[in-house]
C-alpha positions as CSV (number, residue, x, y, z in Angstrom):
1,X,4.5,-19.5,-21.3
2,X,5.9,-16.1,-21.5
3,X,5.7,-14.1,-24.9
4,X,8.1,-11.6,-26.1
5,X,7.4,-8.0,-26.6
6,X,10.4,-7.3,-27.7
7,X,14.5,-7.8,-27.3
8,X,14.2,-6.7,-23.9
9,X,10.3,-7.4,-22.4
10,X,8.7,-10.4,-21.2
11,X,5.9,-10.6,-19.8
12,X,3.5,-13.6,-19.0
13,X,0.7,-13.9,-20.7
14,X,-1.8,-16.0,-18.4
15,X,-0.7,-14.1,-15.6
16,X,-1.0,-10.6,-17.2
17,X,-4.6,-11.4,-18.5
18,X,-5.8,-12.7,-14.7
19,X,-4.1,-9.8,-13.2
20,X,-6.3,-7.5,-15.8
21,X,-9.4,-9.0,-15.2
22,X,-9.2,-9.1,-10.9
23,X,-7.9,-5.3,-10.6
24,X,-9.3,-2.5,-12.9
25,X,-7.9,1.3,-13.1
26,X,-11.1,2.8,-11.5
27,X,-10.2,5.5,-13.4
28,X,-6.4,7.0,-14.1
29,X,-4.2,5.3,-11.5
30,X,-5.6,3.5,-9.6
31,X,-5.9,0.1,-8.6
32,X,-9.0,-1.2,-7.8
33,X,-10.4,-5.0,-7.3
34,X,-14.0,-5.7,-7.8
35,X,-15.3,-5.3,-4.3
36,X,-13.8,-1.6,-4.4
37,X,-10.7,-2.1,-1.9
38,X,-7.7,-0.4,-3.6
39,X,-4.3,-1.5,-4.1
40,X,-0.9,0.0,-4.5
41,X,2.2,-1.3,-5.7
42,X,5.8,-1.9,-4.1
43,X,8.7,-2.2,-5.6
44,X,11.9,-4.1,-4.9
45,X,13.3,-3.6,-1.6
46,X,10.1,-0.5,-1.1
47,X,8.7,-2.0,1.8
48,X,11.5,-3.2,4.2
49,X,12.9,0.1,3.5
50,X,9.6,1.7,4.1
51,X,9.5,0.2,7.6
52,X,13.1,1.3,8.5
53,X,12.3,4.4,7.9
54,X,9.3,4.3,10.2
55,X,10.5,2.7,12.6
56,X,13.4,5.4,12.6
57,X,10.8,8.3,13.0
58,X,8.9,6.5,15.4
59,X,11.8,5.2,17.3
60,X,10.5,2.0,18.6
61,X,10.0,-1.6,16.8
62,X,7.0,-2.1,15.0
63,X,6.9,-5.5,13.8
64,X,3.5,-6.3,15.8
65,X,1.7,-3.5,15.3
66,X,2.7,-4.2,11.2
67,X,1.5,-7.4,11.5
68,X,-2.0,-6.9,13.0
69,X,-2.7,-4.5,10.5
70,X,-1.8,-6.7,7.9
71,X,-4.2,-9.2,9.3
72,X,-7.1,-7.3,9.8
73,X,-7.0,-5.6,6.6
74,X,-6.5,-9.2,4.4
75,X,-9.4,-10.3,6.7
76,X,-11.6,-7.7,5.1
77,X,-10.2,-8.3,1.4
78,X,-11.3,-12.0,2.3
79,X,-14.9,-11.8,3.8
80,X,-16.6,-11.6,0.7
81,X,-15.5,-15.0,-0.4
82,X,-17.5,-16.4,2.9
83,X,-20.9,-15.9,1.1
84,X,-19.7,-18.1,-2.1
85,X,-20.9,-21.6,-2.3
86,X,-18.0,-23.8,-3.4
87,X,-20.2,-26.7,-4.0
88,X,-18.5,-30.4,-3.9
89,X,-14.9,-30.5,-2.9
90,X,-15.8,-27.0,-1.3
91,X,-12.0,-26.8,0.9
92,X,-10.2,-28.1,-1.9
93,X,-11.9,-25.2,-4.1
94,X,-11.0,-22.9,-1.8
95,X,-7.6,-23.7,-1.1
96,X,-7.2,-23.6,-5.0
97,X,-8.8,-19.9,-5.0
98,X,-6.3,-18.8,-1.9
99,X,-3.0,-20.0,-4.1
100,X,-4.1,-18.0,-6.9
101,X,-5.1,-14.9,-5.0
102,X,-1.7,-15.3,-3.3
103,X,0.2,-15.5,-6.9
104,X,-1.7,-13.1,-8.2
105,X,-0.8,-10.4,-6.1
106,X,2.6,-11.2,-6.0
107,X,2.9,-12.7,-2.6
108,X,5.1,-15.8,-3.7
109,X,3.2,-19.2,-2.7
110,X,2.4,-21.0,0.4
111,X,2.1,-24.5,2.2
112,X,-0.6,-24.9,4.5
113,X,0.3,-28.5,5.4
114,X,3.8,-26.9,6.8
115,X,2.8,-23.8,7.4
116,X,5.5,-22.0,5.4
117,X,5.7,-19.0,2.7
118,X,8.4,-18.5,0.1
119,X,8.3,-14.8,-0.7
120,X,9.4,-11.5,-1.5
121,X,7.1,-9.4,0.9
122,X,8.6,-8.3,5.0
123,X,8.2,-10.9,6.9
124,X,6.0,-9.6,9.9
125,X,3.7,-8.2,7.2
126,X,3.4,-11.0,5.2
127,X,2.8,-13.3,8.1
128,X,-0.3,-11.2,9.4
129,X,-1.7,-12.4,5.7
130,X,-1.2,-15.5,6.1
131,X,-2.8,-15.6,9.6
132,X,-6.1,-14.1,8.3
133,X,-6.0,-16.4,4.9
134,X,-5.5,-19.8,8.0
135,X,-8.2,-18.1,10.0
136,X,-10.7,-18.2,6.9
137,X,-10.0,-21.6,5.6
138,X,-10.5,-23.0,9.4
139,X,-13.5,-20.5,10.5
140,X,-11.9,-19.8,14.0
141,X,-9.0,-17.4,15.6
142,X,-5.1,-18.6,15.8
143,X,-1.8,-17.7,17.2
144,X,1.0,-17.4,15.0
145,X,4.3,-17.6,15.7
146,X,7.1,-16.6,12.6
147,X,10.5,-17.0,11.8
148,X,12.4,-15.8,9.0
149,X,15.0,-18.8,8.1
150,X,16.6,-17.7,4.7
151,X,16.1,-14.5,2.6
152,X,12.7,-15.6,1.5
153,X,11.7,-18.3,3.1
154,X,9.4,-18.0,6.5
155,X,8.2,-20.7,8.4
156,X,5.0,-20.2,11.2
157,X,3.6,-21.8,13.8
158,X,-0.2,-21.9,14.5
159,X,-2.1,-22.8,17.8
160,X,-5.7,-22.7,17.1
161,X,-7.8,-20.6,19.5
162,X,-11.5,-21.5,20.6
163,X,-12.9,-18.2,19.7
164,X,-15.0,-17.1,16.6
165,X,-14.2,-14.6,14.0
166,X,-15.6,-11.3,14.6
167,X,-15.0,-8.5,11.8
168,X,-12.0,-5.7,12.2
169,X,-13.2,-2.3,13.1
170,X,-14.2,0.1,11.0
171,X,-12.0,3.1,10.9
172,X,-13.7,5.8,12.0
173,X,-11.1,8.5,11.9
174,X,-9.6,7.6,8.7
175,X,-12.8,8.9,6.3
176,X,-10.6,8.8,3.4
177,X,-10.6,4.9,3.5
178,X,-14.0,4.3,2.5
179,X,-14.7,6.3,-0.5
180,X,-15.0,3.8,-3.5
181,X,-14.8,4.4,-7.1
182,X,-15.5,1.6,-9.2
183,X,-14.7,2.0,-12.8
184,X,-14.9,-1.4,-14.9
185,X,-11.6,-0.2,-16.6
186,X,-8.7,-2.5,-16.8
187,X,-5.1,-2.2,-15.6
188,X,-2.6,-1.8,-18.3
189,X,0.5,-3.7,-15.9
190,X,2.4,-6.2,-18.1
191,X,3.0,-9.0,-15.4
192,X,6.7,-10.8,-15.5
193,X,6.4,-13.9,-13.6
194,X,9.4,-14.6,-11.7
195,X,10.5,-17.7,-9.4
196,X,9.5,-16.1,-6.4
197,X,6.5,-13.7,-7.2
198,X,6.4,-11.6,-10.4
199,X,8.2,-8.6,-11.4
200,X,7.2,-5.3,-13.8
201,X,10.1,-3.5,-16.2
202,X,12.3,-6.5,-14.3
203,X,11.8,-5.0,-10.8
204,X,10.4,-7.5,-8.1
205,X,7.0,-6.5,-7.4
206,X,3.9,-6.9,-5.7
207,X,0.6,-5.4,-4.4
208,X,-0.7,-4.0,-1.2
209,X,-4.3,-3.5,0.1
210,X,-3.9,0.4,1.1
211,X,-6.1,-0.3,3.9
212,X,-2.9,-2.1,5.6
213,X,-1.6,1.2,6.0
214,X,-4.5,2.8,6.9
215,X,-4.5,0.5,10.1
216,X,-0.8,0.9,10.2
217,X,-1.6,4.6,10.8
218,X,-4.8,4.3,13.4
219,X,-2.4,1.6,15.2
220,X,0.3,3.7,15.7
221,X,-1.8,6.5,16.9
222,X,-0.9,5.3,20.9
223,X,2.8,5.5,20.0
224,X,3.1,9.0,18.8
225,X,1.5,11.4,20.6
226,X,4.1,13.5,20.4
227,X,6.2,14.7,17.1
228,X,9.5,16.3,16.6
229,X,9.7,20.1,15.9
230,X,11.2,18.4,12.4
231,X,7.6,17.2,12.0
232,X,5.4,19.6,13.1
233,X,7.3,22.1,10.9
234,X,7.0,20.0,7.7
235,X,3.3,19.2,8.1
236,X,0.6,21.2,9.2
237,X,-2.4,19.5,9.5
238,X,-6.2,20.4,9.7
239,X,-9.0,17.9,9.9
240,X,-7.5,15.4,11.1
241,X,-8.2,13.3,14.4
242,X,-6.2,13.6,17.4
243,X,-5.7,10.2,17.7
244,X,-3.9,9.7,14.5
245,X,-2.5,13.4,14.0
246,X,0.6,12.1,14.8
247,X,0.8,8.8,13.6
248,X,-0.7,10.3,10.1
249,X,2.4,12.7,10.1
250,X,4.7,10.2,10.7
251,X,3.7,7.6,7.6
252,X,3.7,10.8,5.4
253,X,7.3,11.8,6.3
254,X,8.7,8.0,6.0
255,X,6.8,7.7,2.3
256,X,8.5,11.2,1.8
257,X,11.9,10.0,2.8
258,X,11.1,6.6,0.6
259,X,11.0,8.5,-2.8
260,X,13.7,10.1,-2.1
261,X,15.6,7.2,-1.0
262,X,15.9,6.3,-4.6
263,X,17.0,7.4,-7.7
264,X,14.1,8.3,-9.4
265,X,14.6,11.9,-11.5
266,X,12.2,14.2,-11.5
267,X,12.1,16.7,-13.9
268,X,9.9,20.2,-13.7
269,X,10.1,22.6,-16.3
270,X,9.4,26.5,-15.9
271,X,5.4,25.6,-17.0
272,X,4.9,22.9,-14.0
273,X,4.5,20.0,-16.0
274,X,2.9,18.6,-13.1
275,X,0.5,16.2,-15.0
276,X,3.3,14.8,-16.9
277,X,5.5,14.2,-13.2
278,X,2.1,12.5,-11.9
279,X,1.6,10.1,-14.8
280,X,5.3,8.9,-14.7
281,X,5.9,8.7,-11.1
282,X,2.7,8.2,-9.1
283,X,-0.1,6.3,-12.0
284,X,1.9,3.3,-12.3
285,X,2.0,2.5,-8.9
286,X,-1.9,2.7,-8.3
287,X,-1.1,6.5,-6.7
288,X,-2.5,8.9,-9.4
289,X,-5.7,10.1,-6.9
290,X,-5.3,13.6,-7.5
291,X,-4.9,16.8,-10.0
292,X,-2.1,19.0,-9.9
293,X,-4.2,22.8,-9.6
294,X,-2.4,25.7,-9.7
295,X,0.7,27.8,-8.5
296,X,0.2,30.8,-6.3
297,X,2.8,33.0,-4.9
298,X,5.2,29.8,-4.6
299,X,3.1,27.6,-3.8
300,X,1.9,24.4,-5.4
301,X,-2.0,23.7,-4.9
302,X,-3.0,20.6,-5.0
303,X,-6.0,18.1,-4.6
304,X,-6.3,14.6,-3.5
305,X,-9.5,12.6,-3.9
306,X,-10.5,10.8,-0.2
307,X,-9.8,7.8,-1.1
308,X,-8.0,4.8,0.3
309,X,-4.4,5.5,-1.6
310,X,-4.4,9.5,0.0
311,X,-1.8,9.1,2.6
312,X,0.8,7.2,0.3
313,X,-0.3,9.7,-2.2
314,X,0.4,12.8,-0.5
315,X,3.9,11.3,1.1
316,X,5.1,10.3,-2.5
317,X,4.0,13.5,-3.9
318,X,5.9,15.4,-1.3
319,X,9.1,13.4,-1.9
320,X,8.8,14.3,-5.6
321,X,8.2,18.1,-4.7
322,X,11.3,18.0,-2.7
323,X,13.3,16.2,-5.5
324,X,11.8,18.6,-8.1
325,X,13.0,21.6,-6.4
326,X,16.0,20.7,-4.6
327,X,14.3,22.1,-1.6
328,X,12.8,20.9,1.9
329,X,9.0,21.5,1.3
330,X,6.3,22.6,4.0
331,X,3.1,20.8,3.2
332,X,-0.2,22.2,4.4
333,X,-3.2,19.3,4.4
334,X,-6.7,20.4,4.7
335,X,-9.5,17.7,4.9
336,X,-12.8,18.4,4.2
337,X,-15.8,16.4,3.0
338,X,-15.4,16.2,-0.8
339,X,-11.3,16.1,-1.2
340,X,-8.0,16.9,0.7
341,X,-6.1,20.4,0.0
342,X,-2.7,20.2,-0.3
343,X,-0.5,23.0,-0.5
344,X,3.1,22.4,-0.8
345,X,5.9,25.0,-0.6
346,X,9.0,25.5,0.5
347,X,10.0,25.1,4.8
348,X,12.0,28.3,4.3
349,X,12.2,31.7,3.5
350,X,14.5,33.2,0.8
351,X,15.1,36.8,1.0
């Protein structure tokens, strides 16, 4: 049962405490489970409006190429549990381990015997979850099918395929997505479980693997070899890989344009309180991989660990620049091995 805070908080208690104990903070904000894949969290309507806006900047649908990377990078988050003896009633175990994973992040729940999901999360994305969850229970590939028949409720069809389960690719251009930093430190979130999923501060919410959108990025890199003068004006990149300069650019802009799709206020005072901005608008969401250094000649130095959060990091941070200053900002990204530069200014000139 839910306990009272106070005249206006609740927050479940059982809930809270497993959500504490899978995730720690890894350190200040982030999310982090215990096999070191980090996590990010979405708010509200966040992610549909997220893919609108890539899907504008792209200019083509998307809803595949979302879904695959949804698969492969829930197929990673479940490998681990392949190696864990369930003992007697080993499928029923399992399916039992599955419902709660699915709860606990938020997800809604599911029914494997009808192959349907009630849920908050985009549809194409959270069928590529459930595809890779199937896939595990039944140890071999499938074909999904899905169709969205009311505002949160999706139904699927599965054909099962004669062909084994071999791992997702590594990668290899993405070096940020690899670098771990496990920190036994728990989460402070205050779950509110809701009839659908759960909620924080009474906003629908759930959590992401940011690997999904690392994929997102290196499977869009086909799609987007070329970028608008808007673009290529906004972010200047060095260190990145060809195949996913583009693509890369693209995410960053649409995470950009996502903060400042809402109404969140930002407030910078003459001394660049930029700790303070960090902490309120980036740690809560699992986003607080990186320090705020210094200002030179207009220009706001910062640095970004590499680490699996950085692109959604940098985006956010961009949109809160923008909203900060009431200006378009240029951002300059320099990767090297040990962290990501990040020099934001603004795209024009004032005489």
């Amino acid at each position: 049962m839910p306990i009272v805070d106070d005249e206006n908080q609740l927050h479940d208690v059982d809930l809270t405490s497993r959500f504490q104990r899978h995730f720690s903070s890894g350190g200040n904000g982030r999310i982090i489970d215990a096999e070191g894949n980090y996590w990010y969290i979405c708010q509200e309507n966040e992610l549909q409006n997220f893919v609108s806006l890539l899907e504008s900047n792209i200019g083509v649908p998307i809803g595949r190429i979302l879904h695959n990377s949804a698969a492969d990078s829930f197929e990673l988050i479940l490998s681990p549990l392949s190696k864990i003896n369930f003992g007697f009633f080993a499928n029923r175990k399992r399916s039992k381990l599955l419902a709660n994973y699915w709860q606990l992040f938020g997800w809604g729940s599911f029914d494997s015997n009808n192959h349907s999901i009630i849920t908050n999360v985009y549809p194409s994305i959270i069928a590529g979850f459930y595809l890779s969850l199937t896939e595990f229970e039944q140890g071999s590939r499938s074909r999904i099918q899905w169709k969205q028949v009311q505002e949160k409720l999706i139904l699927c069809e599965l054909e099962k395929l004669q062909k084994e389960i071999s791992p997702p690719l590594k990668l290899e251009c993405t070096p940020w997505n690899y670098m771990v930093n496990k920190q036994e430190v728990g989460v402070g979130n205050l779950i509110e479980r809701q009839e659908v999923g759960w909620a924080l501060n009474g906003l629908v919410s759930y959590v992401l693997p940011c690997d999904f959108i690392n994929r997102l990025i290196f499977n869009l890199g086909g799609y987007t070899d070329k970028i608008s003068s808007k673009l290529s004006d906004s972010w200047q990149l060095d260190g990145i890989d060809n195949r996913i300069y583009g693509s890369f650019s693209i995410v960053l802009e649409s995470f950009k344009e996502l903060f400042l799709s809402g109404d969140a206020f930002v407030y910078l005072n003459e001394q660049n309180n930029w700790d303070s901005v960090i902490s309120s608008h980036l740690n809560p969401y699992g986003l607080g991989s990186l320090i705020y250094l210094h200002n030179q000649d207009d220009i706001d130095h910062f640095e970004v660990s590499l680490e699996p959060n950085a692109p959604i990091v940098i985006g956010k941070l961009c949109g809160i620049w923008e909203r900060a200053n009431g200006k378009k900002c240029k951002c300059e990204i320099q990767i090297s091995n040990n962290a990501i530069s990040v020099k934001i200014s603004s795209l024009l000139t004032y005489i």
